[in-house]
N, C-alpha and C positions, 0 to 999 in steps of 0.2 A: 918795506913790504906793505901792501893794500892791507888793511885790515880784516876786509873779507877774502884774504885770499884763500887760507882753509876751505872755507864754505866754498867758495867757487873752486878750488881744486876738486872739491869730494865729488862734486858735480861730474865735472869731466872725467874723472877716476870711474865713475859706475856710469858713464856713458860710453867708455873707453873698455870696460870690462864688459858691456853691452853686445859692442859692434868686434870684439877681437876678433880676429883672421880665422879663420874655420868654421867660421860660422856655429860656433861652440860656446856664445856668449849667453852671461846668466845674469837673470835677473834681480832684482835689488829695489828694497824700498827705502827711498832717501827723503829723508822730513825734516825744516825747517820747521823749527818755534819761535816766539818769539811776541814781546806787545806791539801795537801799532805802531807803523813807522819806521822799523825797525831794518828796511829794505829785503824783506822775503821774497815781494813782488821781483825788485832789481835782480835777485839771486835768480828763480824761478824764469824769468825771461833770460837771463844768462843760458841758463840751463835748457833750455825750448834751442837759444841759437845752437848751441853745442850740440844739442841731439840732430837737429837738421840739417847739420855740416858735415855730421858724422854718415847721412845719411837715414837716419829712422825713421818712419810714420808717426808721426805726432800727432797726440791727441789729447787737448787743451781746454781745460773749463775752469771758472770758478764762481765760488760758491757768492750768493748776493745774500745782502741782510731784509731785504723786501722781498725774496723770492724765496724764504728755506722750508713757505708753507704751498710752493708747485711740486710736486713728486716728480723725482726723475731728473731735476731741470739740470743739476751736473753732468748725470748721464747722458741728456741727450746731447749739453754741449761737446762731450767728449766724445760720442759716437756717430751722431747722426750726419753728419757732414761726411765722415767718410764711407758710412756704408751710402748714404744717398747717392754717392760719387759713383758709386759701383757698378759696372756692367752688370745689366738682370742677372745672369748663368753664376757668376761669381756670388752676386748676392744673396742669391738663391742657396748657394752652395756656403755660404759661409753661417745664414742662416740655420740651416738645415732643418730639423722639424721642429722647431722652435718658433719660426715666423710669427708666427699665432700668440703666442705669448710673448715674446721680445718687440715684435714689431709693435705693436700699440703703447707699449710703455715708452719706446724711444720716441714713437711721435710718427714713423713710419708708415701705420696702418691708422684704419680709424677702429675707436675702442669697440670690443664685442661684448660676450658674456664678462660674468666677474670672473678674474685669474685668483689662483692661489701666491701671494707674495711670496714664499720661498719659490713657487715654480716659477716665477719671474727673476729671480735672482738666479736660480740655478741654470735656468736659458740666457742669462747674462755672461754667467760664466763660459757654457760653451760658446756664443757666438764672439765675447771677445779671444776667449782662446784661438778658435777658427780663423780669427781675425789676425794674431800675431802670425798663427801657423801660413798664413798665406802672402803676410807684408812686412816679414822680419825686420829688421827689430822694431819695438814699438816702444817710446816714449808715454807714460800718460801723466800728464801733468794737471794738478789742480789746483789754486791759489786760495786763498780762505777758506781754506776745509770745513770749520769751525762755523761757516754759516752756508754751510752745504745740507739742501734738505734729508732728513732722516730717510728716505728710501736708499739715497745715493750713496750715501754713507755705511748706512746697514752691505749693501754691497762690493761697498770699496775693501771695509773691513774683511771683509770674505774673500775677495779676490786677491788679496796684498799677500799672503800666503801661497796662492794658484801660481800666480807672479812669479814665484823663484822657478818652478820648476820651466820657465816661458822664459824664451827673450825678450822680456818686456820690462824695463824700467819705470816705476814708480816712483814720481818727486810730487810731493804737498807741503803744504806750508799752511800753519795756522795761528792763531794766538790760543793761549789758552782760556776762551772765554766760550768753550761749548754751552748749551744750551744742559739741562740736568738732566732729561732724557738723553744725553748722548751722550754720558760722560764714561759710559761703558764702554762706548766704540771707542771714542778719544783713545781712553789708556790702552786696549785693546792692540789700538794700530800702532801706538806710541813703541809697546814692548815689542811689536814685529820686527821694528826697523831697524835696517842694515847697519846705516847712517842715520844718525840724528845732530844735528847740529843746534843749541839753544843761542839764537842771537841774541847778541847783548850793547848796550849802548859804544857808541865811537867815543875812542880818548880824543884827549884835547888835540894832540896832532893831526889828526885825521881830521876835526871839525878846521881845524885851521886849515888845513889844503880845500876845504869847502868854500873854508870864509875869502878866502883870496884867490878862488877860481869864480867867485860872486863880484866881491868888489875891489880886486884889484892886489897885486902883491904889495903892495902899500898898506895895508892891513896892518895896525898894531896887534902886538901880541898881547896888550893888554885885553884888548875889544875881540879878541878872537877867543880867550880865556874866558873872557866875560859871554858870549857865547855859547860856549859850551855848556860854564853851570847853569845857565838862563835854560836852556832847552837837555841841559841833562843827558847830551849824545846822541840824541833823538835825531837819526837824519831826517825826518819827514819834519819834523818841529824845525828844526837848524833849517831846512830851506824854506817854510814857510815865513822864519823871521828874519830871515836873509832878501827874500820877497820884499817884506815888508821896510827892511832898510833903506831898499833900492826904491821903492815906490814915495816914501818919505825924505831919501835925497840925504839921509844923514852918514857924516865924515864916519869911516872905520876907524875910530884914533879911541883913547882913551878916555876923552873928556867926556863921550857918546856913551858910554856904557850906563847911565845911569837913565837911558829911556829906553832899554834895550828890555827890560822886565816889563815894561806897560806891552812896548810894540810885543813882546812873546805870548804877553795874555790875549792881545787882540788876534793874532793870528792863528791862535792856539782855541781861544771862545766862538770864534766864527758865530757871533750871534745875526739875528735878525736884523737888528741897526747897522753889525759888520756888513751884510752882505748888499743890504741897500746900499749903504755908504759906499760900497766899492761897484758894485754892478747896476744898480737901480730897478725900480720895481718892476718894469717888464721884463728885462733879464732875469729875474730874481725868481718871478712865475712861473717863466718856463723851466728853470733850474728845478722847481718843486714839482713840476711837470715829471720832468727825466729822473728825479728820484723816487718817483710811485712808481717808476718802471724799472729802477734798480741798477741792470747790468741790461747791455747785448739794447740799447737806448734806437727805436726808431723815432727820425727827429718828426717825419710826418704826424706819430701819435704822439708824442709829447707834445706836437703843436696842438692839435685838437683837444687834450685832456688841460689845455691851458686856454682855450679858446681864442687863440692867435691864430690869425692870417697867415699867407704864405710869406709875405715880405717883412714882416714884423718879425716872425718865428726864426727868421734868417737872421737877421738883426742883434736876435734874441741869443744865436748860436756863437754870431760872430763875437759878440762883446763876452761872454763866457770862456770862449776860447782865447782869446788877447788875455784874460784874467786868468787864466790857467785854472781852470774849474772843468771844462771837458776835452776833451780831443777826441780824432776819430777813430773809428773801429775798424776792423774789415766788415765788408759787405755793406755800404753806406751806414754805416750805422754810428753809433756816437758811444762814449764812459766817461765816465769820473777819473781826474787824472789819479784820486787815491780815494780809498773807501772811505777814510777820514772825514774829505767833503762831502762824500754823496751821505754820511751819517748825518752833517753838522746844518748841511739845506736842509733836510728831512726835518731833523728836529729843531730846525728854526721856524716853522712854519704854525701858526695859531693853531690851537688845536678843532678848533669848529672849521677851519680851510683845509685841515688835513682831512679832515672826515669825509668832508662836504666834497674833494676833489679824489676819492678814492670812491664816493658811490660813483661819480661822471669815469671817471679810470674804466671801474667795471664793466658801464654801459661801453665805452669807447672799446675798447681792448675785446669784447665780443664782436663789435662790430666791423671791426679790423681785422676779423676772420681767424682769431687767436686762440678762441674756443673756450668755454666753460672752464674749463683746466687752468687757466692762465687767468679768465677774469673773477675765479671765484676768492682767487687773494685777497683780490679789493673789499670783494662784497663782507669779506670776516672783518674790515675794519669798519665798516660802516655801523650808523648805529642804531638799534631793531625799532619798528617803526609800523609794526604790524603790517606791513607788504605781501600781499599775496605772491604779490608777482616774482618779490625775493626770494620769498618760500619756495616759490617753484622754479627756479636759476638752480639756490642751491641743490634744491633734492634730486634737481638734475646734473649739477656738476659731482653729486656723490656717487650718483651712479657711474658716473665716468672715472671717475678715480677709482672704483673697485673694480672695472672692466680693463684697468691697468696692474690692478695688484697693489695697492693703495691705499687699504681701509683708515689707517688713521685720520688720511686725510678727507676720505668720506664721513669719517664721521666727528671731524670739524665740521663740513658743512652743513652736517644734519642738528648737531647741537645748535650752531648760529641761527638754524631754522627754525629751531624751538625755541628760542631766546626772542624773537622778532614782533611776538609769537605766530605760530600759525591759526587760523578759522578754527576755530573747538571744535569742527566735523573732521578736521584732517589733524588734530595731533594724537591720534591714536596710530592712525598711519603711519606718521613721522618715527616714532618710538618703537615703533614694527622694524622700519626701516635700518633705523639706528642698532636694533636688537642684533636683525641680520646681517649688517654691516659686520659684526664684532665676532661672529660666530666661531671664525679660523683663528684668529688672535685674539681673544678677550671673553671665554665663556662666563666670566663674574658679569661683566657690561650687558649680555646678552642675557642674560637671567635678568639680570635689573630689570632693564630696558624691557623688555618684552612683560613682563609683571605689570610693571607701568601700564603698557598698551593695553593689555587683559581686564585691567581696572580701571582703565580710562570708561570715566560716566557717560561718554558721547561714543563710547563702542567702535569696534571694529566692525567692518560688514564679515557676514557669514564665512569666508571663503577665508578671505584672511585670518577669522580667529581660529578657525580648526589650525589652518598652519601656524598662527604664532604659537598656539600652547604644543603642537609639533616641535615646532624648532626649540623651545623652551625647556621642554624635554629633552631633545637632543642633546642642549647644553649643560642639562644637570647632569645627563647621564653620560659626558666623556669626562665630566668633572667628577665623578665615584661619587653619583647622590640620585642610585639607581631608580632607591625605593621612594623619592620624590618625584622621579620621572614616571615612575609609573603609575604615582598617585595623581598628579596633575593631570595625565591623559584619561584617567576615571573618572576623576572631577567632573569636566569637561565634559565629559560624551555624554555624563547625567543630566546636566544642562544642556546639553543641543538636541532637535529636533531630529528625530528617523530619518534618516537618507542617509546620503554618502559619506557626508562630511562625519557624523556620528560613528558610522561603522568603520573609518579610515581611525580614528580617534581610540574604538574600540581595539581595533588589529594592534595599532601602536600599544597600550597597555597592556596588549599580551608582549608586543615584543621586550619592552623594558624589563617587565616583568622574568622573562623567560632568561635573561642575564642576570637576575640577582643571582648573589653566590648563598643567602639566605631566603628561606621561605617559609612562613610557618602553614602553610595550606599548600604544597606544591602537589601533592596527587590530586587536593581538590581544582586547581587552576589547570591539571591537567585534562580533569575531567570535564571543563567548562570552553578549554578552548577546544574540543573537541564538539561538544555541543553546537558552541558557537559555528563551527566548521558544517556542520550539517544545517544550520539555519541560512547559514549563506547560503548551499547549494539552494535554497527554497525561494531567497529573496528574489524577486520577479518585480523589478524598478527601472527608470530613464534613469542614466548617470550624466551628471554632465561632466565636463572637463574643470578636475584644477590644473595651473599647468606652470611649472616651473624651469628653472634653468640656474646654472650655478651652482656651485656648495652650499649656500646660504639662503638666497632669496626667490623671489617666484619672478619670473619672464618668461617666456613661451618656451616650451617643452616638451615633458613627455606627460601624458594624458593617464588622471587618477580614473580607473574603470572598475565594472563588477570583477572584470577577469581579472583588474591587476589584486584586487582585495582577494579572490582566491587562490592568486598565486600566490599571496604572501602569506595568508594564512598557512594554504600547503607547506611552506618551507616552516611555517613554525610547531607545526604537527611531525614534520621530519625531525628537527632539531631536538621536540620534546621526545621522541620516541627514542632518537639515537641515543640522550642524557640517559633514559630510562635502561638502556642497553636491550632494547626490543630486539625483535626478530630485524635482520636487518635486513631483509626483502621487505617488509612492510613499509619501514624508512626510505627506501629505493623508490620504491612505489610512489609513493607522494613527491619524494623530489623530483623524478621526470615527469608526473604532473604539474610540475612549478615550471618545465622546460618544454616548453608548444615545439615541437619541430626540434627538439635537441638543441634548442641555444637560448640563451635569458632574456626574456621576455623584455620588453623597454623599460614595462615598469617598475622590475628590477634590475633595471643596466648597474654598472657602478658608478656612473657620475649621473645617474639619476635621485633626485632629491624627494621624491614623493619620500621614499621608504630611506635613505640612508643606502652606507655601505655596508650594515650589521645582514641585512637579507643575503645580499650574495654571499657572505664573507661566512656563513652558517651554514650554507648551503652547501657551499663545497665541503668545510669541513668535517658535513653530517658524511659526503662521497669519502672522503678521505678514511674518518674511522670506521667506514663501513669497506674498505679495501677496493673502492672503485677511486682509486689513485687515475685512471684516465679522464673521467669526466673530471676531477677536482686540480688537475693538469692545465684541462680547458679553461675553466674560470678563473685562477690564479696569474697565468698567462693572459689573461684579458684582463684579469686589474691590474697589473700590470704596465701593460698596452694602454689601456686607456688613462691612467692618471698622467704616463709620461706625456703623452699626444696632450691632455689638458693640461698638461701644466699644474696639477694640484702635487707640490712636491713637500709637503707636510703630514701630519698626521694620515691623510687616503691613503699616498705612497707609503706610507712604514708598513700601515697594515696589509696592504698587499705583500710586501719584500718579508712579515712576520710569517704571511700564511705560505707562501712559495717555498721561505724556511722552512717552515710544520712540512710541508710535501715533501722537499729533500729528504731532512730526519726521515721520514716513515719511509721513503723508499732506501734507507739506508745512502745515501749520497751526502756524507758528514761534512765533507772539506766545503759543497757548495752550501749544504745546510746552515752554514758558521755563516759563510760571507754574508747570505742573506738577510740571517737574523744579527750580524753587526752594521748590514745596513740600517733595518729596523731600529736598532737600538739609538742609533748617531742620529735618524729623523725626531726619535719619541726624546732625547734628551733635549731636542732642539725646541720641544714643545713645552719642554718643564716634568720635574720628577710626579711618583705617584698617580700619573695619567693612568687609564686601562694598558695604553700599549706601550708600558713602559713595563708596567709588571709581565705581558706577554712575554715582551722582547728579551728581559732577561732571564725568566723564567725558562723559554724555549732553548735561548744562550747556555744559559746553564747546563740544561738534561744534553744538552750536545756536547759540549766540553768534556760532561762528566763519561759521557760514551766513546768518545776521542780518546776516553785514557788520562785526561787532563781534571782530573779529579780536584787536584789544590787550586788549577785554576778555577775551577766552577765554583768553588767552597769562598776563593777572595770575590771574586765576579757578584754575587748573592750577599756579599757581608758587605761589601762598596754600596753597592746601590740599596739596602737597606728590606733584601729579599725575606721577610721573616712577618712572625705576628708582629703588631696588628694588620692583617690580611685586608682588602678592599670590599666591600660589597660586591662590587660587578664579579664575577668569576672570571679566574685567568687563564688560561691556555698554556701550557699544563695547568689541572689544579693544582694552585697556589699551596694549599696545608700537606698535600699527599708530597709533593715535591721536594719541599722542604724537611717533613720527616725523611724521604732518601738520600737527601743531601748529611742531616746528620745521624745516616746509617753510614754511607760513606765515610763521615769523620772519624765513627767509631763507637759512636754514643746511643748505643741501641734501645736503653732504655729512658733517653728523651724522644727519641726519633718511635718508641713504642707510645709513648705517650701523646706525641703531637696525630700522629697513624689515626690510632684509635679515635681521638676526636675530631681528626677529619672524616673517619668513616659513617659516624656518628651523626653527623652534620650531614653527610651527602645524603645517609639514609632516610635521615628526615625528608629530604626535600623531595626524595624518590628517584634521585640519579645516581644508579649502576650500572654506567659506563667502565669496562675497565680498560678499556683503551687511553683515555683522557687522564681518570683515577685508579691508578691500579692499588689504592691503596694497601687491599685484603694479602695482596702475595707480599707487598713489601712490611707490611706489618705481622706478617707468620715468619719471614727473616730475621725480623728485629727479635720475636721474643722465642724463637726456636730454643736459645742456648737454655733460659727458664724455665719454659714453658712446652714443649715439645707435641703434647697431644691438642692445645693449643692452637699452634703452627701449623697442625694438620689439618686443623678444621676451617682454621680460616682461608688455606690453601686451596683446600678442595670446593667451599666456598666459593671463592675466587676464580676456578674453574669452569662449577655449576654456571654463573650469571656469567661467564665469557661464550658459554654452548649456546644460552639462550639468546644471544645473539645472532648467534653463527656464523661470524667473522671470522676469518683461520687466522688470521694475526694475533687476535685478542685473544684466542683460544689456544695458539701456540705459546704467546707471551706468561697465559696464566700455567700452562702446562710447566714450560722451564720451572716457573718460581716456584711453583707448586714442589719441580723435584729436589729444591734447595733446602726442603725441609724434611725429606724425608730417606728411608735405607737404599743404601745402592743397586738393589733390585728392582726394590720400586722408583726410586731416582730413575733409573737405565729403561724401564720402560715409560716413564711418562713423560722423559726427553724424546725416545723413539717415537711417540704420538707428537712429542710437539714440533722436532721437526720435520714429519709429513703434513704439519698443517703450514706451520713456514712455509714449506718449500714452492707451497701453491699462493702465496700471498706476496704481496709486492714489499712485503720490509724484513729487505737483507740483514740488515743490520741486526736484527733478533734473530735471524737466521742463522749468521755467522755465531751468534752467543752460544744457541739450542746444542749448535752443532762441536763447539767448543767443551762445552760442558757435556754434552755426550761424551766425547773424546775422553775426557779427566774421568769421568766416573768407569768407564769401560778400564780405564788402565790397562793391564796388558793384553786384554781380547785382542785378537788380531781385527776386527774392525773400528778401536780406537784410532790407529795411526789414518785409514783412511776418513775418518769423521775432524778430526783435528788438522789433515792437509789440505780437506774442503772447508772448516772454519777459516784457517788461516790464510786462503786463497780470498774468499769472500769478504775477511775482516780488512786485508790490504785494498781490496777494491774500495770497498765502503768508507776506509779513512778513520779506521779505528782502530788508533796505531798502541793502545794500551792491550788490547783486542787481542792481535796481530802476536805482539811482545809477549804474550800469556801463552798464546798457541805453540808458538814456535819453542817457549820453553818446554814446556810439556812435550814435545815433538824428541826434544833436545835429552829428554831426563828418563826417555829408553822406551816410547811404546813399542810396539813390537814393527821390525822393518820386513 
């Protein structure tokens, strides 16, 4: 039997369970390991024939060791051929609203704004899906995984899972020599797969059927033996020194073995003297030529990046191919007959020739219409030489790589920029750049970086530094390092001069500011952005435009105005008034002043960057706990909308899908409230723990679970992800300490849960937020020490109450009503339930509604209008999806109110 015949069974076996009859076939990830040599490749093209016999769309790349710093370059070999293939209407259609962000990464479009890289990946997903769903079954095959750039990878690992539930087969093959950033995908994809196969060297019989399909069945079994241990099973080593026997002319017999160790190291060291000696120096050139180009080899530009002629370069091609070093490609194109050689040229070449013939590559490989993207490889190998003109390739090919979703590798080209170095007027620029680059994936980089620029003694111009110590802040403050973000925007606006830029710098300090969970002046900051708010109205100035684009960096945009600063202001005057639990007509009031025409203004859009996603994302909020659930409808559904349309599928998208969550919850819609805020949750873990919206996400997860009924669930949910003190700076949605005291009132534990209450109430009251919609701490801390404490619990009830009036919110003032009656006699219980749900009943959250109306029920006991109060909780508790709720009613229903 073949040696590989396993391996190549397993193959057709999941190509086989692919294509079975009903078109019912499943998908499967099948991976080859193994060291060099070892015929993966052989396997892998076996496997490509078998899929295409069977019928499947194949789709086929692999990864180069000169190419694993182009983003995408597997993906596009894997993709772009056949979507290019495609009638418009299909392409369009398989597309779908993704175009925009898949199309430029594949190479399809030309690059736009900067993408967010998960939103790149995740429009990968769909359109390869769309893509099987329309050209069943799908093969994709990649060869050298292992020197597959880290974009392609990041997403194969992610797909290889989507894959089963698809008729799509997955075969890779790699060595195990990944790169240390990627050795997390590595195992990753390793522990996916269906099929793993570790190839391992050929025994001596299997080298012996080589050595006498080489030279002859005449072959000693000595000198075949001899063989084997010389190259160790190694079939790519076993045919290279089979090569070489043949080229040398020496007998297969036994007496030969003893020159059989030298010819192995020769064929085996492929040095510089090897490859002159066998091909000669102009062959040898352009060999060095075609390995700066890797894979997918045009022979035109290897002739030029070798500076040969058309009849030489031919010359060049032929004697290469007689020596089995290239053959051809599809599409005229040329390869290395094994990675091996295209390694062993590379590194036989001086290293001042290598250098020297990758800055001409770079020039060449632009100029041959390849684009930035492709010739910026070269330029990282070159070596810095203070080039203006490099400085400005790279800082443009970074922009191009983030206009794909790409930043690491923008921000290789912004460091090789600063390494060159650049004109001491432009590296503060550069370091701006590089800050912004980093912003979506790397907020430590971006605080560096940006520092750097800020302190660079050749300065920033004007325009830019108000935005770097923006975006500076921005990144301290998704990194929970609020009260430095709002110290830097202080800093800052005291060094700049009156106008725009100052006043933009100022607005920002209130915002940061207005997210701490700690304040030791917060009625005075309340009374200054108030101030502040009236001075604007007075300010009478030219604005000119800053103008941005992107998550991260400035390109043309949307325009920083007087009206956008009072919009923003307005929304932070709303938000402080809501925290305060103001009159919530006066909160109303200012937020449709932040809304010209009933809709958000550009300068607060949500993919506008002047101000962040914190303005809208406050905004609605402030509508929400003020029971205008229709307007906070609006804007939630618009971010929504717009992150998926951009493509920003990280951090922007969670917090939209958390706030959409908070809207469910509070209109009592629990089953969609969950999905939403588990989508949240699976985006914020994707960004790393202890983010802001990660404590949102489980937080909000939590109080939904535990209103579900699913109480132990919420208790593990909170105890996994590390819900408890030490709490964050930024405040969390729910408050973080009032939460967690309800959580263990729930477990039992009243008098930690009284203990944590009271020093979150303490905390809030300092700051001057009583909110009780957000923190209800007051009712749930007259619960905890009711059993105690009793006159107590009355007071902090009614408390509780008092600041839910002053509001005048009927949800807040229903909610505190219930808890209010959970502490006191069934008289008074029976009427301050009766009050609270007539204020329910006019408020959009069922879900307290259903409780009000429950708890009437139970305390009525046999009144005859228990039973009807309890078969309208239990009607409303089944709608809402609060199925502990529900289970309560119905008992009590069950244990004899009156029929």
């Amino acid at each position: 039997m073949h040696e590989r015949e396993a391996e190549l069974r397993s193959a057709g076996e999941a190509v086989g369970m692919l294509t079975r009859p009903g078109g019912a076939g499943l998908g499967e990830l099948l991976v080859y390991t193994g060291a060099a040599g070892l015929g993966k490749t052989a396997l892998l093209t076996e496997a490509r024939r078998e899929a295409r016999r069977a019928g499947c769309t194949v789709l086929s790349a692999r990864g180069g060791e000169r190419r694993r710093h182009e983003p995408f370059h597997v993906v596009r070999q894997l993709v772009q051929p056949v979507l290019a293939a495609l009638p418009d209407a299909e392409r369009a259609q398989v597309f779908g609203p993704w175009e925009d962000i898949v199309g430029p990464a594949v190479g399809l479009l030309p690059p736009g704004g900067q993408l967010d890289p998960q939103g790149v990946r995740d429009g990968l997903d769909f359109v390869l899906t769309r893509l099987v769903q329309r050209r069943p079954p799908v093969a994709v095959i990649v060869d050298d995984l292992h020197w597959s750039d880290p974009e392609s990878l990041g997403w194969l690992a992610g797909f290889a899972l989507r894959a089963r539930e698809l008729p799509a087969l997955l075969v890779l093959a790699c060595r195990d020599e990944f790169p240390d950033d990627a050795l997390t995908l590595q195992h990753d994809l390793l522990r996916k797969a269906d099929r793993r196969h570790d190839l391992r060297p050929l025994q001596p019989a299997s080298v012996a059927r080589l050595v006498r399909a080489a030279l002859g069945a005449g072959a000693e079994d000595a000198f075949c033996r001899h063989v084997w241990a010389v190259t160790a099973g190694n079939p790519y080593e076993t045919t290279a020194l089979l090569r070489e026997v043949r080229d040398q002319r020496l007998e297969p017999v036994e007496e030969s073995t003893g020159q059989l160790r030298e010819l192995a190291a020769t064929a085996k060291g492929m040095t510089l003297r090897h490859w002159l000696a066998k091909l000669g120096p102009t062959a040898v050139r352009y060999a060095w030529a075609a390995a700066m180009l890797g894979t997918d080899i045009r022979p035109d530009l290897a002739a030029v990046i070798c500076a040969q002629g058309p009849e030489t370069a031919a010359g060049s091609v032929r004697q290469l191919r007689r020596h089995g070093v290239l053959i051809s490609a599809p599409g005229d194109r040329l390869e290395f007959v094994h990675p091996l050689v295209a390694t062993s040229i590379y590194q036989s070449m001086p290293p001042a020739t290598r250098t020297g013939m990758h800055g001409v590559a770079a020039v060449e490989t632009e100029n041959a219409g390849l684009g930035l993207l492709t010739a910026s490889r070269h330029l990282l190998e070159t070596l810095p030489d203070g080039d203006g003109a490099t400085v400005g390739k790279l800082r443009a090919a970074a922009r191009e790589h983030l206009a794909i979703g790409a930043p690491e590798a923008a921000q290789r080209c912004l460091r090789r920029a600063l390494s060159e170095p650049p004109a001491d007027e432009e590296r503060a620029a550069l370091l701006y750049e590089l800050g912004c680059s980093a912003l979506l994936t790397d907020p430590a980089t971006t605080v560096n970086q940006l520092r750097l620029a800020l302190a660079d003694p050749h300065g920033l111009d004007p325009g830019l530094r108000i935005d770097a110590t923006f975006r500076l802040a921005q990144a301290l403050a998704h990194s929970n390092r609020l009260g430095e973000a709002a110290a830097v925007c202080a800093e800052e606006a005291a060094r700049t001069l009156p106008g725009p830029g100052r006043l933009r710098l100022e607005v920002a300090h209130f915002m940061f500011a207005a997210f701490q969970s700690e304040d030791a002046d917060g009625p005075g900051r309340s009374r200054r952005l108030e101030e502040f708010d009236r001075m604007l109205e007075t300010v009478g100035m030219a604005f000119g435009d800053l103008r941005e684009d992107g998550p991260a960096a400035p390109a043309p945009g949307a325009a920083f105005t007087h009206d956008g600063l009072i919009h923003a202001v307005a929304v932070l005057r709303c938000w402080d008034l809501t925290l305060r639990g103001a009159d919530r007509a006066e909160a109303i009031a200012l937020a449709e002043s932040a809304l010209p025409g009933g809709r958000l203004p550009h300068s607060l859009g949500w993919t506008n960057t002047v101000w962040g996603f914190e303005l809208p994302g406050i905004l609605g909020i402030s509508y929400l706990y003020a029971d205008r659930v229709d307007r906070a409808e609006e804007l939630f559904t618009e971010a929504v909308r717009a992150y998926e349309v951009a493509g920003w599928s990280g951090g922007h998208l969670g917090f939209a899908y958390l706030l959409t969550g908070m809207l469910r919850f509070r209109c009592g819609a629990l089953a969609e409230a969950e999905d939403y805020l588990r989508r949240a949750l699976r985006l914020a873990e994707r960004i790393g723990p202890a983010t802001p919206l990660h404590w949102d996400a489980v937080g909000a997860l939590a109080e939904t679970l535990a209103a579900r009924g699913r109480v132990a669930e919420a208790l593990e949910l909170a105890r996994a992800h590390g819900f408890g003190p030490p709490y964050p700076t930024v405040m969390v949605l729910p408050d973080a300490p009032t939460l967690y005291g309800r959580l263990l009132l729930a477990r039992g534990d009243a008098p930690a849960a009284a203990e944590t209450l009271t020093a979150a109430g303490a905390a809030l009251d300092a700051r001057g937020w009583r909110n009780t919609v957000w923190a209800p701490w007051l009712g749930h801390l007259a619960r905890a020490v009711a059993a105690d404490a009793p006159d107590r619990a009355r007071d902090l009830a009614e408390e509780g109450v008092r600041r839910a009036r002053e509001s005048g919110t009927d949800s807040a003032i229903g909610t505190a009503l219930r808890l209010s009656a959970t502490v006191h006699d069934r008289p008074r219980a029976t009427e301050l339930l009766g009050q609270a749900v007539r204020h329910l009943e006019r408020s959009p959250a069922r879900y307290e509604h259903a409780l009000a109306l429950v708890d009437l029920g139970e305390v009525l006991g046999t009144a005859p209008a228990a039973r009807t109060a309890l078969a309208r909780g239990l009607e409303l508790a089944a709608h809402c999806g609060a199925d502990g709720l529900a289970t309560r009613a119905g008992a009590l229903l069950r244990a004899g109110a009156p029929g």
